[in-house]
C-alpha positions as CSV (number, residue, x, y, z in Angstrom):
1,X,-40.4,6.0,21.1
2,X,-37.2,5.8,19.1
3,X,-35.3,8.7,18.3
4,X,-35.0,9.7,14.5
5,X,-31.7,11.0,12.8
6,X,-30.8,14.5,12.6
7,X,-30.3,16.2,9.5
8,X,-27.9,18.4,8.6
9,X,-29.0,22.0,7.3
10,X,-27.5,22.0,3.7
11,X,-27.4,25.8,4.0
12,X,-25.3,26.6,6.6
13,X,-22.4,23.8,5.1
14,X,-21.6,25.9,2.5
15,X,-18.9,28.8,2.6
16,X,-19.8,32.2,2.9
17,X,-19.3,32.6,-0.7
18,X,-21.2,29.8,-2.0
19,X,-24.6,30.7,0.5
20,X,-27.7,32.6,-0.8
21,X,-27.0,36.0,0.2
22,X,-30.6,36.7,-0.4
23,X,-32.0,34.1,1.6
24,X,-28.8,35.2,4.9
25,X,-30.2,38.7,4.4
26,X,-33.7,37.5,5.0
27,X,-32.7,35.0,7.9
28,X,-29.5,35.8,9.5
29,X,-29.7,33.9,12.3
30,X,-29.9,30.7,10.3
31,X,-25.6,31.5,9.2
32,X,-24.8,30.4,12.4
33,X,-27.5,27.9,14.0
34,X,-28.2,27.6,18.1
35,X,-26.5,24.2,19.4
36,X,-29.7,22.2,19.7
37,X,-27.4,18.8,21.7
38,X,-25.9,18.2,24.7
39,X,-23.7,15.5,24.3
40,X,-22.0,14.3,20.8
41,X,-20.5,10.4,20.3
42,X,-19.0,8.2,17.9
43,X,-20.8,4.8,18.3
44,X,-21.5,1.7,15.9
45,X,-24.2,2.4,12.7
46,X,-25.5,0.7,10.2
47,X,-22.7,0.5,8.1
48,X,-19.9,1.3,10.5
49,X,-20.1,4.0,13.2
50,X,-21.9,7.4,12.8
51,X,-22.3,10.6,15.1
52,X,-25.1,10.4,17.7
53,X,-25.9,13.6,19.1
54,X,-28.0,12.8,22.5
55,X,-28.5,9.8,21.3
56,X,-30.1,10.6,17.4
57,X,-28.0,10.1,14.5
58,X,-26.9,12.4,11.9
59,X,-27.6,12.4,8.5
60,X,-25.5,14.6,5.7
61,X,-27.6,17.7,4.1
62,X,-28.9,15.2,1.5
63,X,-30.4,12.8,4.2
64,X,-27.5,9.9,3.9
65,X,-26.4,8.6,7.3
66,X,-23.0,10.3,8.7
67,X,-21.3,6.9,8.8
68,X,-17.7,5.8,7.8
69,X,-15.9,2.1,8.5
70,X,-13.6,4.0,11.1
71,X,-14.4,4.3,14.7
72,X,-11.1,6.8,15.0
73,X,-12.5,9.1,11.9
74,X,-15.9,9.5,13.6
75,X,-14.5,9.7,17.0
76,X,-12.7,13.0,15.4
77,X,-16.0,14.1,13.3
78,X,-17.7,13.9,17.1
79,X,-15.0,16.0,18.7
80,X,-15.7,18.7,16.4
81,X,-19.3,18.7,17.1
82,X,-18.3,18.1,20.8
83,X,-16.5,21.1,20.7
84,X,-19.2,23.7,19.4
85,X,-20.4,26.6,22.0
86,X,-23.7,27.9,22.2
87,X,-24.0,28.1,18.3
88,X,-22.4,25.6,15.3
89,X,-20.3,27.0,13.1
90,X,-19.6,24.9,10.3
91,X,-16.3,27.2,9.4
92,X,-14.8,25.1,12.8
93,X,-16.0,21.8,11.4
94,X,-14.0,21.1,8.3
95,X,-13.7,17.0,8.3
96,X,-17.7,17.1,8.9
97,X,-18.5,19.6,6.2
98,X,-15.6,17.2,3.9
99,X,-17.7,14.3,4.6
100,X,-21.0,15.6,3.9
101,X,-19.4,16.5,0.4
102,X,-17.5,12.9,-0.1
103,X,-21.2,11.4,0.9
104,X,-23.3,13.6,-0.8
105,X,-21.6,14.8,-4.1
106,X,-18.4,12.3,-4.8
107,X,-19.5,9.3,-4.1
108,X,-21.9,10.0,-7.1
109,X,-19.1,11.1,-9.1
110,X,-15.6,9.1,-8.4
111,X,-14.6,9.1,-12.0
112,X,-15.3,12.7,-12.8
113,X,-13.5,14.0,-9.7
114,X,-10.0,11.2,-11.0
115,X,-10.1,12.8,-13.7
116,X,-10.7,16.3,-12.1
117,X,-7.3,15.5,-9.9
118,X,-6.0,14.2,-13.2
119,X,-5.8,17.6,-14.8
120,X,-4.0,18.5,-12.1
121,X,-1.3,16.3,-12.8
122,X,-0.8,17.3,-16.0
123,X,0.1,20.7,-15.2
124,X,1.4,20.3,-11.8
125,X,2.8,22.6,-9.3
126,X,5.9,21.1,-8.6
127,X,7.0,20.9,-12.6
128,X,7.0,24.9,-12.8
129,X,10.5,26.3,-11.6
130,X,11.6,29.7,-11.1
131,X,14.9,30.4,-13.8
132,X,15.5,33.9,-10.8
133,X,16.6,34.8,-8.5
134,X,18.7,32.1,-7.6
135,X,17.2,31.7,-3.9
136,X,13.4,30.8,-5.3
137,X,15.2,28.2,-7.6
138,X,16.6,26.8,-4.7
139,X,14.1,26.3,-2.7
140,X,11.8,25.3,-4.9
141,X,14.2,22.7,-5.9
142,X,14.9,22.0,-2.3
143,X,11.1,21.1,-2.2
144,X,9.6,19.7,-5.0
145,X,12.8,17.8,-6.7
146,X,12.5,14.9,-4.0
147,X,8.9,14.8,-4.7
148,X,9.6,14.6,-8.4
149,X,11.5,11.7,-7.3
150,X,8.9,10.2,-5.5
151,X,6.4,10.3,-8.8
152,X,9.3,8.9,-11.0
153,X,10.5,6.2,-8.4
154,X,7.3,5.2,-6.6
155,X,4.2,5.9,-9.2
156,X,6.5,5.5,-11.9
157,X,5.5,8.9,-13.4
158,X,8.4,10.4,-15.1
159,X,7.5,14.6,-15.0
160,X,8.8,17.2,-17.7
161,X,10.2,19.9,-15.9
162,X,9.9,24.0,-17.2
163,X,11.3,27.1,-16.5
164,X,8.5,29.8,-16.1
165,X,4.7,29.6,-16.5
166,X,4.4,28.3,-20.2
167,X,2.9,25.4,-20.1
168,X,4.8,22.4,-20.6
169,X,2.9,18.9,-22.2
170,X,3.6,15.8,-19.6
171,X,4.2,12.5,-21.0
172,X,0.9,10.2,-22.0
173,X,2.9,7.6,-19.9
174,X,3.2,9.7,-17.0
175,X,-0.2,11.2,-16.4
176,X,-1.4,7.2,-17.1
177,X,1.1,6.4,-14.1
178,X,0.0,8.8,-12.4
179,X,-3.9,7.9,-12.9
180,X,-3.0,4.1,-11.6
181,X,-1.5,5.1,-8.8
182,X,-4.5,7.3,-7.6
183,X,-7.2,4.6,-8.5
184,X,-4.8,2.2,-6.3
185,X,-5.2,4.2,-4.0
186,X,-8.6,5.2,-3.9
187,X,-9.3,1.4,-4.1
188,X,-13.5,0.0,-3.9
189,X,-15.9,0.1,-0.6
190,X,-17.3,2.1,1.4
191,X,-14.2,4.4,2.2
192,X,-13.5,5.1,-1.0
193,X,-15.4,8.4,-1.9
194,X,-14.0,9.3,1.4
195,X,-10.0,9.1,0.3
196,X,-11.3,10.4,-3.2
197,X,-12.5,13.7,-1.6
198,X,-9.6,13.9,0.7
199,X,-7.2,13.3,-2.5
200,X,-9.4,16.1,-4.3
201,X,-9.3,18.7,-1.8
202,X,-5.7,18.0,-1.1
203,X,-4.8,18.8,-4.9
204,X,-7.2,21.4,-5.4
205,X,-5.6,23.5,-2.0
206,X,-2.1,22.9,-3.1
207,X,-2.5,23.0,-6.8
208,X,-0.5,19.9,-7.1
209,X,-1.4,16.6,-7.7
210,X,1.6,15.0,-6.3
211,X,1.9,16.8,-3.4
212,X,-1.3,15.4,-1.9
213,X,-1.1,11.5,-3.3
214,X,2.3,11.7,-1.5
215,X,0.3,13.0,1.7
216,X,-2.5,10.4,1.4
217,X,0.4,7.7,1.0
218,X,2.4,8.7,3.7
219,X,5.5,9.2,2.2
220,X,5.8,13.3,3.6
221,X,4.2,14.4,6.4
222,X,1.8,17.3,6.5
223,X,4.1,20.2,7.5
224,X,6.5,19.2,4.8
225,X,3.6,19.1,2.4
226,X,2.1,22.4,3.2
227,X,5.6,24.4,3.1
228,X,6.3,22.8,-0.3
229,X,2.6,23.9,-1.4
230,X,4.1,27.4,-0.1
231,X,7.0,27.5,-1.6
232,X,6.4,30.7,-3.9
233,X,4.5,32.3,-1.1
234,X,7.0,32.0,1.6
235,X,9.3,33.5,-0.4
236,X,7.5,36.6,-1.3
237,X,7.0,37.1,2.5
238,X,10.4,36.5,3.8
239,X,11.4,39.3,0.9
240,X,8.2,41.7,0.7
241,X,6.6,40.8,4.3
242,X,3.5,39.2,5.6
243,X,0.2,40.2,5.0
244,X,-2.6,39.9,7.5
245,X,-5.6,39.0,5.4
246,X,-2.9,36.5,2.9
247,X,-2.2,35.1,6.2
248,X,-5.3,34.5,7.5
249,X,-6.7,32.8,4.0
250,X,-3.9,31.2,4.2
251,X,-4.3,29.7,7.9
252,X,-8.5,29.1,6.8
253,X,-6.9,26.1,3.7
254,X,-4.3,25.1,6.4
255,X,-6.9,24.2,8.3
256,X,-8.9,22.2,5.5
257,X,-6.1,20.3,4.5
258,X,-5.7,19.2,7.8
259,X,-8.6,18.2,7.9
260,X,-8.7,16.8,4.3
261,X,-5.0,14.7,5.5
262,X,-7.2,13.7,8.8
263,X,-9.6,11.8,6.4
264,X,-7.2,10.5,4.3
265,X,-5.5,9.0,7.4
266,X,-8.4,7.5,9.0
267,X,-10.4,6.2,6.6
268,X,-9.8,2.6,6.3
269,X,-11.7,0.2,7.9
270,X,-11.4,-1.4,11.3
């Protein structure tokens, strides 16, 4: 007798926030669901390669199979799985729970979530400068002036700098720059609603648009994209000091970007 695929519970996917907290109260024990699987692979799929767990495949929450083009991406997705204890905890599984969402929801939706990542460019991060004090200016501009560069010189996206919060208009040409280059890189096939939900989280964790296309293109690497994301922040800290539950927020998106850069990275096909 063959072995049928595993599906994921939708439920226990979802963040803390996002889950039924009448339906935890009334089943606790399904938060955190008892490892069920011995052993957890990459191997070819239908499609490309997916995650066997003792052999059975996984399917996302919405019954699609767990597959990408990329044996390295899935090798990854089956380490995390490798790596659960007695229960799975999907809060230590980010790139699974970021594919089941590029599978399940964006791959329904690529020109929504553009134009979602869109809006971000229009009112980007990196185009809001501190006028004081005079050590915040410069390291913001220490950070975000070479990318500012890189959307002016490589996307061809010339940004409108302001000084404070107001909001400042960017050029038509610029945010339609700046929409090529994402759909370039996005690109058509089966990876595509992957790099789109890597893009998406990337933007949406750093609140800049440019930030995470230069991530996904490899033009910074992802500790000088995560301290320019932090610009603001670091500063506060080095002048008011840390705080424990900031820092520990801030270690939980760390950890999804990672994760989000991880996809980005690896999925392309063999």
């Amino acid at each position: 007798m063959s072995k049928g695929p595993i599906g994921l519970d939708a439920d226990i996917f979802v963040s803390p926030e996002e889950r039924d907290p009448v339906k935890a109260a009334r089943d606790p024990a399904r938060a955190l669901p008892k490892r069920f699987y011995r052993e957890a692979v990459a191997a070819p799929a239908d499609g490309g390669y997916g995650i066997f767990l003792d052999g059975r495949p996984v399917n996302t929450p919405a019954k699609r199979p767990l597959v990408a083009p990329s044996r390295s991406l899935m090798e990854t997705v089956a380490a995390e799985w490798a790596g659960q204890g007695e229960t799975i905890d999907p809060a230590t599984m980010p790139l699974t729970k970021l594919m089941n969402t590029a599978l399940d929801g964006v791959a329904a939706q690529m020109a929504e979530v553009e134009a979602e990542i869109g809006k971000y460019s229009a009112s980007d991060l990196i185009c809001y400068r501190a006028g004081a004090p005079e050590s915040l200016a410069a390291a913001q501009a220490a950070a975000w002036d070479p990318l500012v560069a890189f959307a002016r010189d490589k996307l061809g996206a010339r940004l409108a700098l302001a000084e404070g919060v107001m909001f400042i208009e960017q050029p038509q040409e610029a945010l339609d720059a700046f929409a090529r280059a994402v759909r370039a890189y996005v690109g058509e096939g089966a990876s595509a609603p992957l790099r789109l939900a890597a893009l998406h989280v990337m933007t949406t964790l750093t609140g800049s648009a440019v930030i995470a296309l230069a991530t996904a293109l490899r033009k910074i690497d992802l500790a000088t994209a995560w301290d320019a994301a932090n610009v603001d922040e670091d500063w506060q800290m080095r002048a008011w000091g840390a705080d424990a539950e900031a820092l520990a927020r801030r270690a939980a998106r760390l950890n999804e970007f990672e994760a989000a850069a991880t996809l980005s990275r690896h999925s392309t096909p063999e």
